[in-house]
N, C-alpha and C positions, 0 to 999 in steps of 0.2 A: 504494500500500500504506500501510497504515496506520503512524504511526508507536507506539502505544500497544502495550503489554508485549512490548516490545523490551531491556527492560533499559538504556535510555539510552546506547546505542551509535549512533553519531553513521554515519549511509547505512549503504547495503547492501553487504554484499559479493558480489562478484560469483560464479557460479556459477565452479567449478576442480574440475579433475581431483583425485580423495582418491588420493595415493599412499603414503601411510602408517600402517599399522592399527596396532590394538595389539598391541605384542610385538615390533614393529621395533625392531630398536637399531642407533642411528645414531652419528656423530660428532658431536662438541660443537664450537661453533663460536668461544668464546670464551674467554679468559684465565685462568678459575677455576680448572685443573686436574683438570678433569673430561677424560674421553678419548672416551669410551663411553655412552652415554644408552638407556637402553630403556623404552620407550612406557609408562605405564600405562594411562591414561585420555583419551581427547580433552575438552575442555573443551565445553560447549554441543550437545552431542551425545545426543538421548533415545534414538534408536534400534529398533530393531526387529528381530524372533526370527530366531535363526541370522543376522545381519547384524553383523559384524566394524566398530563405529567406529572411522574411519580421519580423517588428518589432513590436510591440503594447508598452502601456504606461507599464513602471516599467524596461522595454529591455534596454538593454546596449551592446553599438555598438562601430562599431570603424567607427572612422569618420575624412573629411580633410576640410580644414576652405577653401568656395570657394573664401568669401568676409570677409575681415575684416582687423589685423593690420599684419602686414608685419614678424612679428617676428612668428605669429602663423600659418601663410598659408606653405603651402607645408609641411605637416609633420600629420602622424599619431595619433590620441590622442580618445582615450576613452569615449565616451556619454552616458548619459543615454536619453531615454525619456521621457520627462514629461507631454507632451500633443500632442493628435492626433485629428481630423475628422473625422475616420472614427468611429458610433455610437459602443459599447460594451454594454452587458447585466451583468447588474451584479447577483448578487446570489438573491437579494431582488425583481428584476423582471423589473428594471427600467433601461432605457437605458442612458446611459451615453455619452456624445461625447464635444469637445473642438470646440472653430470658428478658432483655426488653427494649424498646427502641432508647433512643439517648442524640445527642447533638452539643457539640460545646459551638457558640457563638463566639467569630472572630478571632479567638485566641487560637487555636488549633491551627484557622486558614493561616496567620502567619509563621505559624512552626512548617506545615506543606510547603509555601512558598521560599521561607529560608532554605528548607531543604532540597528543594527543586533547582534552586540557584546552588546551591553546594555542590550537588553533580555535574550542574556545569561547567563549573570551576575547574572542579575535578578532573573532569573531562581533557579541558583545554590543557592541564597542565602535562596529561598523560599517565595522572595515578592510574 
């Protein structure tokens, strides 16, 4: 496959089970004070008629805090997923799956991103 209008997202990701549409609301998986998260948007998702965009683990959503502290509720912010229910196959033949959905907002996307740029680094240097 071609690597050209990819968006400079570094391999593929492998095909996984979508167990999270929009409109799910999940638990938050990190420190911020958030409790409650509900779906808006899946990131990278065009889609198509009467088809519900849904998310699986590694997706990055946009999401609105339904429970938590008062300074984060009502306002749009960024999640990634980090753990689902519904089972996914991996490449090795084994099924994988979480005992409940979860998502840390923001903090997580920039640990992905720092690490994305590391293997590029990497890359270039010829580690």
């Amino acid at each position: 496959m071609s690597k050209r209008g990819r968006g400079g997202s570094a391999g593929n990701k492998f095909r996984m089970s979508l167990g999270l549409p929009v409109a799910a609301t999940v638990n938050c998986a990190d420190n911020t004070g958030a409790k409650n998260l509900y779906i808006i948007s899946v990131k990278g998702i065009k889609g198509r008629l009467n088809r519900l965009p849904s998310a699986c683990v590694g997706d990055m959503v946009m999401a609105t805090v339904k429970k938590g502290k008062p300074d984060l509720r009502k306002k749009v912010m960024p999640a990634v997923i980090v753990r689902q229910r519904k089972p996914w196959r991996r490449k090795d033949g084994v099924f994988m799956y979480f005992e409940g959905h979860s998502r840390s907002h923001d903090g997580l996307y920039h640990c992905v991103i720092v690490f994305v740029i590391s293997i590029k680094i990497l890359s270039l240097i010829g580690y």
